[in-house]
GUNUPA-176245 format. One record per residue (C-alpha): residue in one letter; x, y, z. Coordinates in nm, 4 decimals. Each point is the difference from the previous one (the first is absolute). Last residue first. Layout:
<sites>
SITE   code         px         py         pz
SITE      A          X          Y          Z
...
</sites>
This chain:
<sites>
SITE   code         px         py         pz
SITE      X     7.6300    11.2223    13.7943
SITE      X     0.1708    -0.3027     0.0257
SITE      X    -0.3110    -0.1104     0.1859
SITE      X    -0.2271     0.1430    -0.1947
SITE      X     0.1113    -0.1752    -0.2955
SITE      X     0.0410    -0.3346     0.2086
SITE      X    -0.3850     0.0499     0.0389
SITE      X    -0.0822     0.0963    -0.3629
SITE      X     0.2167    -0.2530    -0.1326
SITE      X    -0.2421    -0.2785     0.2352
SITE      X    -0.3256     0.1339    -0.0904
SITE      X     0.0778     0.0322    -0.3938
SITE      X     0.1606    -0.3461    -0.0041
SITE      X    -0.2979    -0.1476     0.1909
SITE      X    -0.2564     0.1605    -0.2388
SITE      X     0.1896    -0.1496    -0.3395
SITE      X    -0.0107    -0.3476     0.1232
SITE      X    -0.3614     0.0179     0.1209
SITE      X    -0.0823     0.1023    -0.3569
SITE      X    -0.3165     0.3004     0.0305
SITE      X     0.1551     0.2903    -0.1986
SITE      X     0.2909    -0.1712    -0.1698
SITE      X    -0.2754    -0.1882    -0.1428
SITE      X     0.1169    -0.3543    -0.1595
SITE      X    -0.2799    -0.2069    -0.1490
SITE      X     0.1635    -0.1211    -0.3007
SITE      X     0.2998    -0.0838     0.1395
SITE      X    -0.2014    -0.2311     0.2669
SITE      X    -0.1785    -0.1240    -0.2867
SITE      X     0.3054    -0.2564    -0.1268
SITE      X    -0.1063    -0.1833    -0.2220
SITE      X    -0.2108     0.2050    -0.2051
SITE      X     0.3013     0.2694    -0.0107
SITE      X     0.2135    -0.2375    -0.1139
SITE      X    -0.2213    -0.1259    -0.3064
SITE      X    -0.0240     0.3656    -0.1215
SITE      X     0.3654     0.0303     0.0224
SITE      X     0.0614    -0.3443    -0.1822
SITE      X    -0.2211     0.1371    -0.2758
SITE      X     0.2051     0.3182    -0.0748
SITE      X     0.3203    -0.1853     0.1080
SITE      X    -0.0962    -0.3068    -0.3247
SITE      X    -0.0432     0.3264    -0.2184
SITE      X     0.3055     0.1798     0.0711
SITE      X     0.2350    -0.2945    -0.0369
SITE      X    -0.1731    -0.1477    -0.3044
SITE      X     0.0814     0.3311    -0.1317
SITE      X     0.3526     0.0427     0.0621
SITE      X     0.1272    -0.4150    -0.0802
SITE      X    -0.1938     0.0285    -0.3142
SITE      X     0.1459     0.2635    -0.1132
SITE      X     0.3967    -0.1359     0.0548
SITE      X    -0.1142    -0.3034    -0.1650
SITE      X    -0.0649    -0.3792     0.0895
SITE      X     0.2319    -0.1965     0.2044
SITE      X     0.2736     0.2476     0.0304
SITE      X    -0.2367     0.2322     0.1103
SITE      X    -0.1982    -0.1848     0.2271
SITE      X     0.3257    -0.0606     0.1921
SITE      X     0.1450     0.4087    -0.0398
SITE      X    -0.3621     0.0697     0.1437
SITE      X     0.0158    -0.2451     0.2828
SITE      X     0.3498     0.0488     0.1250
SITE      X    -0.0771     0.3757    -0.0344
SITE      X    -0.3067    -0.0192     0.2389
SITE      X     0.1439    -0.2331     0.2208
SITE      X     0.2272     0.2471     0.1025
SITE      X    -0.2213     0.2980    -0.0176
SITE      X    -0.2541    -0.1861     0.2527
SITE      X     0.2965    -0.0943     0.1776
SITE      X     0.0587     0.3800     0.1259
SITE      X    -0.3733     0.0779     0.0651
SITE      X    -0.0936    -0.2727     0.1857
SITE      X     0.3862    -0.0352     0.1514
SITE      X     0.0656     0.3066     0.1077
SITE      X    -0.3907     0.0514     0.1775
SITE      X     0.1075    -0.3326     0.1753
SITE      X     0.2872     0.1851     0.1530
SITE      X    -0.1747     0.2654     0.0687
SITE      X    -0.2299    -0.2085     0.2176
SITE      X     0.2955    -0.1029     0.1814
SITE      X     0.1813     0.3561     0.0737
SITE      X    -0.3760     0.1413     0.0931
SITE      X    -0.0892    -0.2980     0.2420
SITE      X     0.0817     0.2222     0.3146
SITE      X    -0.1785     0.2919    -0.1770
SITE      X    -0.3049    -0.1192    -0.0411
SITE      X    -0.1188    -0.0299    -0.3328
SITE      X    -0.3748     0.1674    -0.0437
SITE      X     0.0852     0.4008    -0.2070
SITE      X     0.3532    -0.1051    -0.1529
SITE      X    -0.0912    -0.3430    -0.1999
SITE      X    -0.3574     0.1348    -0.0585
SITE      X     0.1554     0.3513    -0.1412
SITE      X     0.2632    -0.1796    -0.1751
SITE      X    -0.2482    -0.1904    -0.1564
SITE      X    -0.1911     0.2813    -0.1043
SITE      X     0.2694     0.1897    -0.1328
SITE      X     0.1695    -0.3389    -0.2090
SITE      X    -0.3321    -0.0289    -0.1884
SITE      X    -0.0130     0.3588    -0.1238
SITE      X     0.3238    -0.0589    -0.1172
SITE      X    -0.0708    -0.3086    -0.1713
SITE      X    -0.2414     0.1490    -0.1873
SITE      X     0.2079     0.3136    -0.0931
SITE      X     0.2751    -0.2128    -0.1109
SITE      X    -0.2581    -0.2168    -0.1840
SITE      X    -0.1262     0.3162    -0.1983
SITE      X     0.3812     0.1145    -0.0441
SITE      X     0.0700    -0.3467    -0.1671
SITE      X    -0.3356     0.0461    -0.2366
SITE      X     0.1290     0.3530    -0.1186
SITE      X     0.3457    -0.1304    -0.0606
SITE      X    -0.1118    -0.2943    -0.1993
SITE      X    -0.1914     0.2560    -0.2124
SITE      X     0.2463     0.2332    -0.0844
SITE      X     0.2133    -0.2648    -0.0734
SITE      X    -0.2714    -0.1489    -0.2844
SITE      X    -0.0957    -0.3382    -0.0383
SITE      X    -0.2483    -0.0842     0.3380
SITE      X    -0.1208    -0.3057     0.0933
SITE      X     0.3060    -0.1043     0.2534
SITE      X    -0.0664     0.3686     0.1370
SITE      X    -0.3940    -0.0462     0.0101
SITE      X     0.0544    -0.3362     0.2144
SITE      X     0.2163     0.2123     0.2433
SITE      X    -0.2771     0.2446     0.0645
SITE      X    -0.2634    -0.2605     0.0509
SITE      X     0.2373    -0.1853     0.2679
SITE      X     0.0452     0.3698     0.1836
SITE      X    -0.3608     0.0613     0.0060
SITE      X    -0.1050    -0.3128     0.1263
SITE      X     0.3097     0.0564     0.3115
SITE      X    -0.1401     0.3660     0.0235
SITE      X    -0.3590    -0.1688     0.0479
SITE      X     0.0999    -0.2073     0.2619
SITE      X     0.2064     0.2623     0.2045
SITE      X    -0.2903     0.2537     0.0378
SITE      X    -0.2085    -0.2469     0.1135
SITE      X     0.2309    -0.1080     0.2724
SITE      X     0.0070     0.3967     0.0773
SITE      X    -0.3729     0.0483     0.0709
SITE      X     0.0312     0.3564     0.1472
SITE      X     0.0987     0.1866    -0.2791
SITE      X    -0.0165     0.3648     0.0468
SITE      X     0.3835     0.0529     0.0449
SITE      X    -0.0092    -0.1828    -0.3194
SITE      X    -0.0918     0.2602    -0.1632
SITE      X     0.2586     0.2771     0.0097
SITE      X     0.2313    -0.2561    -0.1848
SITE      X     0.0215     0.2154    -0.3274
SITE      X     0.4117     0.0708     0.0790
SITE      X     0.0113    -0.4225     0.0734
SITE      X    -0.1836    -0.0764    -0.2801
SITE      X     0.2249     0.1767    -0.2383
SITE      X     0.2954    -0.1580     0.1434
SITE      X    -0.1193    -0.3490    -0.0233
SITE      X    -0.0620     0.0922    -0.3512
SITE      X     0.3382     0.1291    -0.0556
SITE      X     0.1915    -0.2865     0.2227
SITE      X    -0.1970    -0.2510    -0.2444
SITE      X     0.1484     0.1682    -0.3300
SITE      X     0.3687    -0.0178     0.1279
SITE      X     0.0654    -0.3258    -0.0412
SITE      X    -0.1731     0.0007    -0.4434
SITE      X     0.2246     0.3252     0.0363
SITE      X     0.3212    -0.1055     0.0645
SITE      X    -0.0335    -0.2474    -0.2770
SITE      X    -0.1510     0.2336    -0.2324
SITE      X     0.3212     0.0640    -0.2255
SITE      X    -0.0038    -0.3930    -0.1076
SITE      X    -0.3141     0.1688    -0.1653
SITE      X    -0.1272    -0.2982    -0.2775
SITE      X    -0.2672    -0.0916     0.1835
SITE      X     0.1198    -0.3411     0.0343
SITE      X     0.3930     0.1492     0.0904
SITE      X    -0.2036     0.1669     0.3172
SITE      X    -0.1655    -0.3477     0.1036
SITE      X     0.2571    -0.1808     0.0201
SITE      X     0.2045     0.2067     0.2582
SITE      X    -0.3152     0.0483     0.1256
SITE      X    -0.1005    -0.4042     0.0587
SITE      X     0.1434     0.0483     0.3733
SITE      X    -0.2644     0.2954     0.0525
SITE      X    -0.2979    -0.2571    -0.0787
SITE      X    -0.1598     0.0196     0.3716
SITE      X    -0.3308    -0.1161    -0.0499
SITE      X    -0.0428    -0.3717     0.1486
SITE      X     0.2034     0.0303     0.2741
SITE      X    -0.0500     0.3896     0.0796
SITE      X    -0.3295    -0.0674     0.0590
SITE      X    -0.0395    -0.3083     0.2013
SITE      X     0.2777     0.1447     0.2025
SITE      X    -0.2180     0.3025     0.0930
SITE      X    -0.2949    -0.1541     0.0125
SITE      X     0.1842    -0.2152     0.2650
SITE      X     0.0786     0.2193     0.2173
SITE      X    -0.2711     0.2190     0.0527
SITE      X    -0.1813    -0.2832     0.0105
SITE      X     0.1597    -0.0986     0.3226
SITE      X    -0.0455     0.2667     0.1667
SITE      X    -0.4052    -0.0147    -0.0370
SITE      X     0.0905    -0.3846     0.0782
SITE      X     0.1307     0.1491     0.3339
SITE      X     0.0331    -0.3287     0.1987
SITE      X     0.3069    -0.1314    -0.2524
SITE      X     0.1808     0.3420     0.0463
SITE      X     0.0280    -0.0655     0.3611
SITE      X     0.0992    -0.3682    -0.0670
SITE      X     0.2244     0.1259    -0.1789
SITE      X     0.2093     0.2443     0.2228
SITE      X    -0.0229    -0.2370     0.3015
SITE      X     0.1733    -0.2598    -0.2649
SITE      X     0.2585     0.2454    -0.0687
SITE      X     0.0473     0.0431     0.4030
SITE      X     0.0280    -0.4038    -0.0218
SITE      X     0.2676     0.0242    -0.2675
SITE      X     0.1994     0.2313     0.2674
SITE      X     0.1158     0.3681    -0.0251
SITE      X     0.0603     0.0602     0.3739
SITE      X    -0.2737     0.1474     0.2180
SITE      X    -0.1510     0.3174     0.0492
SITE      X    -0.1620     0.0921     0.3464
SITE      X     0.1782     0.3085    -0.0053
SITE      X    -0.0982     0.1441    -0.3450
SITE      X     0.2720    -0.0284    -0.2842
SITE      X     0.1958     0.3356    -0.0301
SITE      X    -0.0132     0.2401    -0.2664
SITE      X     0.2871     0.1973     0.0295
SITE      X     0.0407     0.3690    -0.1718
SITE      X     0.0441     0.0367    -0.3668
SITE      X     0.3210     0.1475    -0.1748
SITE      X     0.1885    -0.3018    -0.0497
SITE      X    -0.2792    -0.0869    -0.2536
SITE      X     0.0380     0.3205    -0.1957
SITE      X     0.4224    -0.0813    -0.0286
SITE      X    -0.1355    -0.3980    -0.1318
SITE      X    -0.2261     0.1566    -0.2685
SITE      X     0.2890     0.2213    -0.1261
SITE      X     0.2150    -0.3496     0.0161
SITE      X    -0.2805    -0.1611    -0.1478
SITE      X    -0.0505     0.3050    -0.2962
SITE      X     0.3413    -0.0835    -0.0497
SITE      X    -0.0226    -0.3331    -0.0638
SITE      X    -0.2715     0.0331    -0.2200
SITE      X     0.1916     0.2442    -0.2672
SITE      X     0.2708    -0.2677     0.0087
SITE      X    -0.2196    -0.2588    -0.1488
SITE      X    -0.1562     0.1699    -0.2269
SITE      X     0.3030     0.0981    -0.1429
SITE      X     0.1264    -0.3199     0.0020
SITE      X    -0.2909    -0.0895    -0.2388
SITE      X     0.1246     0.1687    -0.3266
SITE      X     0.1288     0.4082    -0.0539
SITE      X    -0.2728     0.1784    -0.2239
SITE      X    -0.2776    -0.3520    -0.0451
SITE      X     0.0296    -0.0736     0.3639
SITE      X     0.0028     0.3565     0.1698
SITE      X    -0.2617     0.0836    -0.1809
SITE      X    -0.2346    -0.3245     0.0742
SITE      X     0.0445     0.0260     0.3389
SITE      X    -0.0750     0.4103    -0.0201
SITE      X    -0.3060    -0.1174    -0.1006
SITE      X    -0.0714    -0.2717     0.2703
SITE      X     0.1637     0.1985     0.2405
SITE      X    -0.2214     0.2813    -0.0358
SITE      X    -0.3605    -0.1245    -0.0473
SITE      X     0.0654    -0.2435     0.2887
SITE      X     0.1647     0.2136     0.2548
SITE      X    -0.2647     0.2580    -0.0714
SITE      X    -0.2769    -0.2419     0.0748
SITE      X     0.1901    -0.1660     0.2931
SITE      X     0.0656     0.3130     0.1355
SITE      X    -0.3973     0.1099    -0.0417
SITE      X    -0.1109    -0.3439     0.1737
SITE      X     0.2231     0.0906     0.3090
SITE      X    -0.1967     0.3576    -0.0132
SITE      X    -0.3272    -0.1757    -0.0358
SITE      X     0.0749    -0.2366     0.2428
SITE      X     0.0984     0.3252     0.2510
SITE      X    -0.3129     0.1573    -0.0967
SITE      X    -0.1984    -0.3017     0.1308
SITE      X     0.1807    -0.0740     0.2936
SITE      X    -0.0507     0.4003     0.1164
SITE      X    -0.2892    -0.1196     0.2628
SITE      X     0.2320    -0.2290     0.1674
SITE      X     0.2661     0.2346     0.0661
SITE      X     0.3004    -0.0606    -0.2456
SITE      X     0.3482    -0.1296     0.2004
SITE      X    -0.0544    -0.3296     0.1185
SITE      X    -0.2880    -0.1329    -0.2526
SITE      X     0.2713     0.0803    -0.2341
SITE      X     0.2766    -0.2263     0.1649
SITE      X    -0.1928    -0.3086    -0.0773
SITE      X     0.0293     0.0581    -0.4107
SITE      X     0.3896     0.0450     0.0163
SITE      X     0.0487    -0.3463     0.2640
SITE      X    -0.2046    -0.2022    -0.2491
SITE      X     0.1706     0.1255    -0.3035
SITE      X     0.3575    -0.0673     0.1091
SITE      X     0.0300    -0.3877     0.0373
SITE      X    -0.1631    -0.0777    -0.2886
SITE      X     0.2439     0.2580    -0.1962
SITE      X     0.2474    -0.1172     0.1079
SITE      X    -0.0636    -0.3835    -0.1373
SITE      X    -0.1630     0.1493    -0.3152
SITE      X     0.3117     0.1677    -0.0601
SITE      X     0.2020    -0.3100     0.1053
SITE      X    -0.1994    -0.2045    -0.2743
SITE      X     0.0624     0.2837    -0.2616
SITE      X     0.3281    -0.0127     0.0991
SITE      X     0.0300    -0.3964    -0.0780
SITE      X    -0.2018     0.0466    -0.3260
SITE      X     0.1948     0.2553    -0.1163
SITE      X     0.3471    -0.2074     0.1243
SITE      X    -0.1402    -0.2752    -0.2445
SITE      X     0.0407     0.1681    -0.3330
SITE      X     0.3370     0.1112     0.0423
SITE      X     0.1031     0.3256    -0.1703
SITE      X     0.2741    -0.0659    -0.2836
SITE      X     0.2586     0.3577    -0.0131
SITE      X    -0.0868     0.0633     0.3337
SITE      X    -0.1863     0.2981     0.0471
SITE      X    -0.3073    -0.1285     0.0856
SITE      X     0.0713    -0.2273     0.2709
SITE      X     0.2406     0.3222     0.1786
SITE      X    -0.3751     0.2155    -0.0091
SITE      X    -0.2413    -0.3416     0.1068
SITE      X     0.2754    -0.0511     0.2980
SITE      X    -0.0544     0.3962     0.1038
SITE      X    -0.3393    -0.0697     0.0484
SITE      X     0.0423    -0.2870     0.1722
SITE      X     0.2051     0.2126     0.2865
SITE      X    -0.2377     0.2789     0.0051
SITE      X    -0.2853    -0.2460     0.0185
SITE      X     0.1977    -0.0851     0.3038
SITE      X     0.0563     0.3269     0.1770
SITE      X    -0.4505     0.0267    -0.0332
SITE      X    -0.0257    -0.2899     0.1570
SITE      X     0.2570     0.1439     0.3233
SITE      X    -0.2363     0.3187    -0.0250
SITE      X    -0.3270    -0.1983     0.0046
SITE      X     0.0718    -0.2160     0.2958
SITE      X     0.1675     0.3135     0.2124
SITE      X    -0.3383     0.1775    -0.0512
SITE      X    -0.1945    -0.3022     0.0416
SITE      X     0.1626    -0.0017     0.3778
SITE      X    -0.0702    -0.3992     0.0788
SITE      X    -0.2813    -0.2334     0.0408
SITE      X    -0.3022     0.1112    -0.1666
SITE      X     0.1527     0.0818    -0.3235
SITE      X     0.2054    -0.3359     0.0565
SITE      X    -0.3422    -0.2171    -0.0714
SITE      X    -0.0420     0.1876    -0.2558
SITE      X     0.3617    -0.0599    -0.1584
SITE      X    -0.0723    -0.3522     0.0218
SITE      X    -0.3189     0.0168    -0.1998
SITE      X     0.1792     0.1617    -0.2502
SITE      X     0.3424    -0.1631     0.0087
SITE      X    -0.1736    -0.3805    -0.1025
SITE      X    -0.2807     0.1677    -0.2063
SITE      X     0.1970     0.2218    -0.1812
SITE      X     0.3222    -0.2181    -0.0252
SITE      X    -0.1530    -0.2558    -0.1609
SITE      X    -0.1975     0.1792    -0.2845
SITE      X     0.3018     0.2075    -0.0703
SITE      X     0.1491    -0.2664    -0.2241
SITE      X    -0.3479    -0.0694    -0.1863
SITE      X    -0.0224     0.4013    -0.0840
SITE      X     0.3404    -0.0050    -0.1674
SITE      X    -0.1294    -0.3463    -0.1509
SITE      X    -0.2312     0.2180    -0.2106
SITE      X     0.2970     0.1644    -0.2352
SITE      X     0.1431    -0.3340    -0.0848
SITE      X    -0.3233    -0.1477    -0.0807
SITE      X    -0.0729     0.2690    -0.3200
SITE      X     0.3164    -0.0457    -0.0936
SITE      X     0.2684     0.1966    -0.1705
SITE      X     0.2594    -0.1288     0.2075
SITE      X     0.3008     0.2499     0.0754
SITE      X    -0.2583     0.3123    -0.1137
SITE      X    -0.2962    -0.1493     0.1779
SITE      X     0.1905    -0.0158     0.3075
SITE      X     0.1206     0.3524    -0.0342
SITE      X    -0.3228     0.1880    -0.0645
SITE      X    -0.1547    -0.2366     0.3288
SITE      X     0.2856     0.1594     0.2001
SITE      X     0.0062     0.3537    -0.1328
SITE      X    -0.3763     0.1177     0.0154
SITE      X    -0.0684    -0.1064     0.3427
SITE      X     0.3718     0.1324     0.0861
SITE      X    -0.1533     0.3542    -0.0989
SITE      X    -0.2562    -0.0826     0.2303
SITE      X     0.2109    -0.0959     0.2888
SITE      X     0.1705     0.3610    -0.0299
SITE      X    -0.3413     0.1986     0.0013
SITE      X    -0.1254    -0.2402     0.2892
SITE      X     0.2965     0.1243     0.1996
SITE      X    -0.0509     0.3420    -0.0609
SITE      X    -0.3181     0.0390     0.1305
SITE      X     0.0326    -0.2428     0.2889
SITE      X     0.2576     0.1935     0.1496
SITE      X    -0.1546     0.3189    -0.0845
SITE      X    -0.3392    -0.0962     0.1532
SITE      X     0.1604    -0.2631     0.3104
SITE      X     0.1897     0.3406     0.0518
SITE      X    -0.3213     0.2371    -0.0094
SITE      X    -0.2220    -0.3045     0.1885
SITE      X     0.3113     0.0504     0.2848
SITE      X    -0.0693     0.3499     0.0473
SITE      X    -0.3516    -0.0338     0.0451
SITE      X    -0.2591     0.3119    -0.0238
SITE      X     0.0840     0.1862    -0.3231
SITE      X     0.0311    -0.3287    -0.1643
SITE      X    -0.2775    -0.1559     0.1448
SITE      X    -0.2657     0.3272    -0.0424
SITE      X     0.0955    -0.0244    -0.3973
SITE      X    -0.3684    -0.0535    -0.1318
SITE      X     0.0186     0.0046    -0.3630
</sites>
């Protein structure tokens, strides 16, 4: 892989290790939270209203928290965020151990989660345009993309360890120390100051922030095939459900962990896409690919199986989060960075949300296969439908986009400058 923004920014190494570890904790809590839910209630519903209770708080916090991206120090935003997922954390752990956990405080932290979270994201993804040259963007998605693929083959797994040796507190304490590791990393980084003509976070700055998003329909379907996606074929709530159907309650961990593997696997063959020009294309047929893949893991009978179609949709998706990143990364100015991130939370943060409200609904009204494969199919089609709609995607040269041009013209100038 190409590690020129790690040997060349000091702060991407600490946002690398912070992030690194962080994501490694949260997934282990990924595994724990929906395990314990469907342990107190045994229901399908149960387990999907986790998503429903962080639906709120993503979109209110998120598009908040862009707006503050471009407003304040994002390194003092994300280490203050980071204190208070600490905080929650440790409220899951003391939850757990009493001797009857309450129901309603998981909801309530998941909802203050969310809520954190929201407000952290968009201030994380605006400081890497800060500290990675423009023309190491790409490796430096590729290396975020690589922490959330080890993050999320690891913590899955060792998730579902630490829950079936010791129980869910576990879990729980194992991710709040990787957020007070996190937190240490965090400290670590230098300032990253708002620009000078920045203004307050205000709901007219958010406004500024989507209208901007609104003229770039290219933009726009970025975001949206993205939450069309991952709302109609995101089944992970149903794999509590799924493992005992198999028959391999011991596969839990892994049914989470599959998608990281392919995602990883595509990201150490990525040599390619540096010669992919047409990015918007790119995107569309990752978001068919990773609706087809989830259909053939509702279809199939066999663990081995399910596995191999999850790691085919991880590597989809994957492939589909580079090239977005690059069009997010490569045309946004930086003075609408914080806010556009902020909308980049919520299309591909709700899109999961929605997604397990859906497939734990169509499950209880039908069947837990049903609910996977109609899924993948009805994304397949919807991707192909989005794309027609919306041409500007379809077009989208990083070559010849006016978007793209201006970015490289202006980074180049304050490059030299600095320089």
């Amino acid at each position: 892989m190409d590690l020129r923004p790690l040997r060349h920014s000091r702060d991407f190494r600490w946002l690398f290790a912070s992030g690194l570890v962080t994501y490694l904790g949260s997934m282990v809590t990924y595994v724990a939270l929906p395990f314990q839910v469907a342990e107190l209630t045994g229901s399908f519903v149960a387990v999907g209203l986790i998503g429903l209770a962080e639906l709120v708080p993503l979109v209110v916090f998120g598009l908040w928290g862009g707006a503050i991206a471009d407003a304040v120090d994002r390194r003092r935003m994300v280490l203050v965020t980071e204190v208070a997922m600490l905080v929650l954390a440790v409220v899951l752990l003391v939850n757990a151990l009493l001797p009857s956990p309450q129901l309603w405080l998981l909801y309530v932290v998941a909802m203050l989660l969310a809520a954190a979270d929201g407000l952290q994201r968009p201030s994380l993804e605006a400081i890497v345009p800060r500290v990675v040259a423009h023309d190491e963007l790409a490796a430096a998605g590729a290396l975020i993309s690589l922490r959330w693929q080890l993050g999320g083959i690891v913590g899955p797994a060792l998730g579902g360890l630490l829950v079936a040796a010791f129980g869910v507190w576990s879990a729980y304490a194992f991710d709040a120390l990787t957020f007070l590791v996190s937190a240490m990393a965090l400290w670590r980084l230098r300032a990253i100051p708002p620009g000078e003509a920045a203004e307050p976070a205000s709901l007219r700055r958010i406004a500024e922030g989507m209208r901007y998003a609104w003229s770039r329909k290219d933009l726009l379907g970025t975001y949206a095939i993205d939450l069309l996606a991952m709302t109609l074929a995101f089944p992970y709530a149903l794999f509590p459900f799924l493992a005992e159907d198999l028959g391999a309650p011991w596969a839990l961990g892994l049914l989470y962990s599959a998608g990281a593997v392919g995602s990883l696997l595509a990201t150490a063959t990525s040599g390619w896409t540096s010669h992919v020009h047409r990015h918007g294309r790119a995107v569309v047929f990752a978001a068919i690919g990773w609706g087809l893949a989830i259909a053939g893991a509702g279809l199939a009978r066999e663990v081995w199986l399910v596995l191999l179609m999850l790691g085919l949709a991880g590597a989809a998706d994957m492939v589909s989060g580079l090239f977005r990143m690059l069009i997010w990364n490569q045309t946004i100015p930086d003075e609408l960075r914080g806010r556009m991130a902020g909308i980049e939370l919520l299309s591909y943060s709700i899109g999961p949300t929605l997604g397990q409200v859906r497939a734990s609904g169509v499950a209880q009204l039908t069947s837990l296969r049903v609910s996977i494969v109609s899924g993948g199919l009805l994304c397949a089609v919807g991707g192909a439908a989005l794309a027609a709609a919306l041409p500007s995607l379809w077009r989208y040269d990083a070559r010849t986009d006016p978007n793209a041009v201006r970015e490289r013209t202006v980074r180049a100038a304050r490059a030299a400058a600095e320089g």
